[in-house]
C-alpha positions in Angstrom: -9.9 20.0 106.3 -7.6 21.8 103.8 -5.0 21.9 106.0 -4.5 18.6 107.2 -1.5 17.0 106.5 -1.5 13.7 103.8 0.9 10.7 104.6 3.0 8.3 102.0 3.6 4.9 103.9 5.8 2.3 103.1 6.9 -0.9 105.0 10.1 -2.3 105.1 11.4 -5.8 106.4 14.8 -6.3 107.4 17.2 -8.7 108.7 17.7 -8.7 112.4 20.0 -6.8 114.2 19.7 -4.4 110.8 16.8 -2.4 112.0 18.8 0.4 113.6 21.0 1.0 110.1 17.6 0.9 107.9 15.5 3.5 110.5 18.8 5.6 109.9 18.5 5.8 106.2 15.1 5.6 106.1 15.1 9.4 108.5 17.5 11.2 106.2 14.7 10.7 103.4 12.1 12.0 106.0 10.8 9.2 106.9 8.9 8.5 110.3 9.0 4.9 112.4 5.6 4.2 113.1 5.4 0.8 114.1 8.0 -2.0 114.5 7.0 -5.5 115.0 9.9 -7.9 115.9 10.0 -11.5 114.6 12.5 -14.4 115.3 14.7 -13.6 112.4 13.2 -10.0 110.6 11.8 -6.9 111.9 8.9 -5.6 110.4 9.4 -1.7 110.3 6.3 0.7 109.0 7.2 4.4 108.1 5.6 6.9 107.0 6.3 10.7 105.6 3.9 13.9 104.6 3.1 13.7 100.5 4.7 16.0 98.6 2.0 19.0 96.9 2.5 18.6 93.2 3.5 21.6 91.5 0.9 22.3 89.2 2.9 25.4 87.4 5.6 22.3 86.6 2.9 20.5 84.8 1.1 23.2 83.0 5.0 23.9 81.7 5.3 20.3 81.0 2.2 20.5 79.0 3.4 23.3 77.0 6.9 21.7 76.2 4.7 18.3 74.9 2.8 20.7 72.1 6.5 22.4 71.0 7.9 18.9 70.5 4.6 17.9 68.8 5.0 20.5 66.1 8.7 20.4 65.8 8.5 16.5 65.2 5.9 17.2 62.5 8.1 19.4 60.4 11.4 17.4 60.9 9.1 13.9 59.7 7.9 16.8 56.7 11.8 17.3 55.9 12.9 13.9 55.7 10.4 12.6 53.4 12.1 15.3 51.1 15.6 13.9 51.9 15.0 9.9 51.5 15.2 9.9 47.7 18.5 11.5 47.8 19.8 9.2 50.9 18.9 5.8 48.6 20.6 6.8 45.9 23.9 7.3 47.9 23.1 4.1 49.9 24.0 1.5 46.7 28.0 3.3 46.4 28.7 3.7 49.9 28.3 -0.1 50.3 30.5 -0.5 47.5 33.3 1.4 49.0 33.2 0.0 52.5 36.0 -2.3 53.8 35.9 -5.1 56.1 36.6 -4.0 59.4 40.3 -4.3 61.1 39.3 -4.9 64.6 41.0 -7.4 66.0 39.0 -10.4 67.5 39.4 -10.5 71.3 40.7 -13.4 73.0 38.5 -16.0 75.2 40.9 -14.2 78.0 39.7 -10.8 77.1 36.4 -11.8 76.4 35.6 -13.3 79.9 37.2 -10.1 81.7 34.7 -7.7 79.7 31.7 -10.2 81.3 32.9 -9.1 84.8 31.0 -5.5 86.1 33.7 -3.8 88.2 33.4 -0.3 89.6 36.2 0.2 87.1 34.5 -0.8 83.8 31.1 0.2 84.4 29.9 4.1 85.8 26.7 3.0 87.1 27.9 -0.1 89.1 30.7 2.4 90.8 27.8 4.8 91.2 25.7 2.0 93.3 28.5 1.3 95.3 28.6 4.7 96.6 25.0 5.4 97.5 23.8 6.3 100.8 20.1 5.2 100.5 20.0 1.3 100.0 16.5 1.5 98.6 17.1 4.3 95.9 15.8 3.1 92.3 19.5 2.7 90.8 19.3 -0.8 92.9 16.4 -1.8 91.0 17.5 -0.1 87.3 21.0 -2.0 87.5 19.1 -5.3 88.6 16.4 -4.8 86.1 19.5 -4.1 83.0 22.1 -6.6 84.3 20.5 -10.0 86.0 22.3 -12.9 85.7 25.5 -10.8 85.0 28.8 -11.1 87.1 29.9 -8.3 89.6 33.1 -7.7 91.7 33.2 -6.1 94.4 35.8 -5.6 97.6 33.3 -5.8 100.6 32.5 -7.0 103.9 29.8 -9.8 105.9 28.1 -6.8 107.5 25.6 -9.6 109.0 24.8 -13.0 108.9 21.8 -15.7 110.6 20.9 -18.6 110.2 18.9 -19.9 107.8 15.5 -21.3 108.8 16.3 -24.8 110.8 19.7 -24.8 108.7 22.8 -25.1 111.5 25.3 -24.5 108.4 23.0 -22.2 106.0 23.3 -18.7 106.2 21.6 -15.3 104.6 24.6 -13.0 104.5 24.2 -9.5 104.3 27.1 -7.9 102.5 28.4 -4.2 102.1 31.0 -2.7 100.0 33.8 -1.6 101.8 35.7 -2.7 104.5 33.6 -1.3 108.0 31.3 -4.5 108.5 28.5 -4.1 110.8 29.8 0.1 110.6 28.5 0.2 106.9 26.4 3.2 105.6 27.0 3.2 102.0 26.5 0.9 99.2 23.0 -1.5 98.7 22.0 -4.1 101.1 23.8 -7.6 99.2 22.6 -10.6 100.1 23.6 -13.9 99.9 20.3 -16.0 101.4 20.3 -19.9 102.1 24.0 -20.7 101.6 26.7 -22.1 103.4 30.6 -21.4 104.1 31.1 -23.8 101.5 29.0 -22.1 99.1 31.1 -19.2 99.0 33.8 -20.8 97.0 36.7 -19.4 99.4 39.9 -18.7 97.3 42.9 -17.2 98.6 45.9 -18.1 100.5 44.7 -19.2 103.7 41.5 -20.2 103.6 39.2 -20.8 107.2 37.6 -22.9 107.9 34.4 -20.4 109.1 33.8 -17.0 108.2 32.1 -14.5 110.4 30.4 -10.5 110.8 33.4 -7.9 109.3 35.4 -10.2 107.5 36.7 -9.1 104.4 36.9 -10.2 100.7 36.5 -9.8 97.3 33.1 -10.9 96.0 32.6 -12.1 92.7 28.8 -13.1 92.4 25.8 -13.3 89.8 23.1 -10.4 90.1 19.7 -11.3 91.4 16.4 -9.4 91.8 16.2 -6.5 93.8 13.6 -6.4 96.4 11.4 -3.0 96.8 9.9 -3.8 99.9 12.8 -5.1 101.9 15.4 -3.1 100.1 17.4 -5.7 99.5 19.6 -6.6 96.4 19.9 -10.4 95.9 23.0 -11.8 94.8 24.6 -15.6 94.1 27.9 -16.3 95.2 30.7 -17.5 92.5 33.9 -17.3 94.6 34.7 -15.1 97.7 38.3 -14.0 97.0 40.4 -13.3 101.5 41.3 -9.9 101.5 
């Protein structure tokens, strides 16, 4: 039938006792819990929402904007093949006239402080920490660009389980922030298959066990970002008490 209506699907596993938060998200996108299938330590949740018409005056525009740049490309490629003779022939006393740069070198102090992403130093890092949908592609763009880089972040244990058969490993799930379980902004962090000792506690006090809503100042080393799950991997390198 022409009228009937054409679903999107997309399934999403999450930590448990996160399912509520990720259903929440996953509605304001217009998304629709189909199916949920509980297992000891993730839920399985499957959604669905109607696919989207695509504009077809959009493309036919699009279409029309790809010939313009097609010709205007043409004649600029025409112009500079005029213009190259005349650019070599400057080249030779430019180089002769340039002086060695007075930048200062920057100190190993300096240096390492420029290898740490902060919300401060680095517009699409604040950007992520702000974002309301914890599967939006900016998770997986600032993965992609900066893995194995070093991020850090004041945040929160928004939840943690135990690991497999592990007594004393942990996946954390982290927020930025200080609400804890109450978060709704920021991606999903986690910390999977570590321990409190791990986390490299620093700080003035430091306890001896660390549980859901406590606070600190993560410093860590970006992972992959999962798709499916919605979950942005992380590894610890010291967990600063707030």
């Amino acid at each position: 039938m022409a009228d009937e209506i054409k679903y999107e699907y997309k399934t999403v596993q999450t930590v448990r006792g996160t399912d509520g938060w990720v259903t929440s998200k996953m509605r304001k996108d217009g998304w629709e819990l189909v199916e949920q299938a509980q297992g000891t330590l993730r839920t399985t949740l499957n959604f669905r929402r109607p696919k989207k018409p695509l504009p077809w005056l959009l493309i036919g525009s699009a279409a029309a904007v790809l010939v313009v740049l097609a010709g205007v490309i043409g004649v600029a490629s025409a112009l500079s093949d005029g213009d190259e003779k005349t650019d070599e022939s400057g080249k030779s006393t430019a180089a002769a006239s340039e002086k060695p740069s007075a930048t200062p070198t920057p100190t190993a102090a300096e240096s390492a402080a420029a290898e740490v992403i902060t919300s401060e130093n680095n517009a699409d890092f604040a950007a992520l920490l702000l974002t309301e949908d914890t599967c939006h592609e900016a998770n997986l763009d600032f993965a992609t660009k900066h893995e194995g880089r070093t991020v850090a972040f004041n945040g929160s244990i928004v939840h943690m389980v135990p690991h497999g058969d592990y007594e004393t490993h942990y996946d954390f799930l982290l927020g930025p922030g200080d609400k804890g379980p109450q978060t709704t902004i920021g991606p999903a962090f986690k910390y999977e298959d570590v321990n409190v000792f791990n986390l490299n506690l620093t700080g003035e006090e430091i306890p001896a066990t660390v549980g859901t809503g406590d606070k600190f100042r993560f410093i860590a080393k970006v992972g992959e970002f999962n798709p499916v799950q919605c979950l942005f991997h992380l590894d610890p390198v010291s967990t600063e008490i707030r």
